[in-house]
C-alpha positions in Angstrom: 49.9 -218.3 6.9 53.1 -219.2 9.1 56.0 -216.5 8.5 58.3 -219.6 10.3 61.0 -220.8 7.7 61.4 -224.5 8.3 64.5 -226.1 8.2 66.1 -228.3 5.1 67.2 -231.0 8.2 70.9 -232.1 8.4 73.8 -230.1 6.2 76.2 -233.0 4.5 78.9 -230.6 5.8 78.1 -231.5 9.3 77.1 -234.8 8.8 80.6 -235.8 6.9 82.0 -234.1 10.4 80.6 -236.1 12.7 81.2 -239.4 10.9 85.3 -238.4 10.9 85.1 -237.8 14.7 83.5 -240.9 15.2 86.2 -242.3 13.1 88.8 -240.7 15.4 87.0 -241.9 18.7 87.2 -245.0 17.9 91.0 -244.9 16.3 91.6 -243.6 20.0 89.4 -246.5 21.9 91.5 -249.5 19.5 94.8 -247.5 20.6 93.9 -247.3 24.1 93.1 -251.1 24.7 95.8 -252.2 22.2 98.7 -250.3 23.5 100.2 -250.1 20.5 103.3 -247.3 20.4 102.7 -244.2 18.6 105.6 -243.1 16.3 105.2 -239.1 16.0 101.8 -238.0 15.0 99.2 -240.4 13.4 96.9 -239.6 10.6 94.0 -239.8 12.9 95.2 -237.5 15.4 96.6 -234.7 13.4 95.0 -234.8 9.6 91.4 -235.9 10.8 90.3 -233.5 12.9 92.0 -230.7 10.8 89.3 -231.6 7.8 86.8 -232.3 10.3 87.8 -228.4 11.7 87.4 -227.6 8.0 84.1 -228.9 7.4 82.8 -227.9 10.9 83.1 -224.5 9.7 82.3 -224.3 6.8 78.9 -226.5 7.9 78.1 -223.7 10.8 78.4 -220.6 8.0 75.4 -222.3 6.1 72.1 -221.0 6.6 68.9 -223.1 6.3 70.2 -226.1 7.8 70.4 -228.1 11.1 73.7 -228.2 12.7 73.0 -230.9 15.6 75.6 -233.2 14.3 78.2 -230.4 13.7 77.9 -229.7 17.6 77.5 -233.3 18.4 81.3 -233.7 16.4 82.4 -230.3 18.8 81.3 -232.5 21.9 83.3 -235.7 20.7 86.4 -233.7 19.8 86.3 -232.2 23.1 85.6 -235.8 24.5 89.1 -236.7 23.4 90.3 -233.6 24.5 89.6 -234.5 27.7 90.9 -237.9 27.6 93.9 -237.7 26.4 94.7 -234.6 28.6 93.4 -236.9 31.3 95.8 -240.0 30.4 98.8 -237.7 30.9 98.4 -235.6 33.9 97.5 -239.6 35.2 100.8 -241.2 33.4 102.8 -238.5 34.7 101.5 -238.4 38.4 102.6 -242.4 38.6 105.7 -242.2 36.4 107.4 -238.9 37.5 110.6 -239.5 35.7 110.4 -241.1 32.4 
């Protein structure tokens, strides 16, 4: 007899999460090659990621269940961290003044 609980597989809290970051990744790749200009804060850049926040953890507080593609939403959020924090410090080192 095994004393090992397995695991139910992937929580839909978690999966739901990582489908709305890959939503927002690719909102951020179409505005990137599109250039289109940003009026204030768009849906996918303020709204999004506060649901997928939301459900993150929420998904992380359940027990039983896999949370790959909760931390695999964590690495894509921080992904666009990165780049957009990235495109700035790059648009303001070439245009000092604006």
């Amino acid at each position: 007899m095994e004393l090992v609980k397995k695991k139910k597989g992937e929580s839909k809290l978690s999966v739901s999460a990582f489908i709305i970051s890959l939503i927002s990744l690719a909102h951020l790749n179409i505005f990137l090659m599109t250039q289109e200009n940003l009026n204030g804060f768009s849906f996918f850049y303020v709204f999004l990621p506060c649901i997928s926040l939301v459900l993150l953890i929420s998904s992380f507080f359940q027990k039983g269940y896999s949370r790959t593609f909760g931390w695999w939403s964590v690495f894509i959020y921080a992904f666009i961290f990165i780049c957009i924090v990235v495109i700035f410090i790059s648009a303001f080192s070439i245009y000092p003044t604006p």
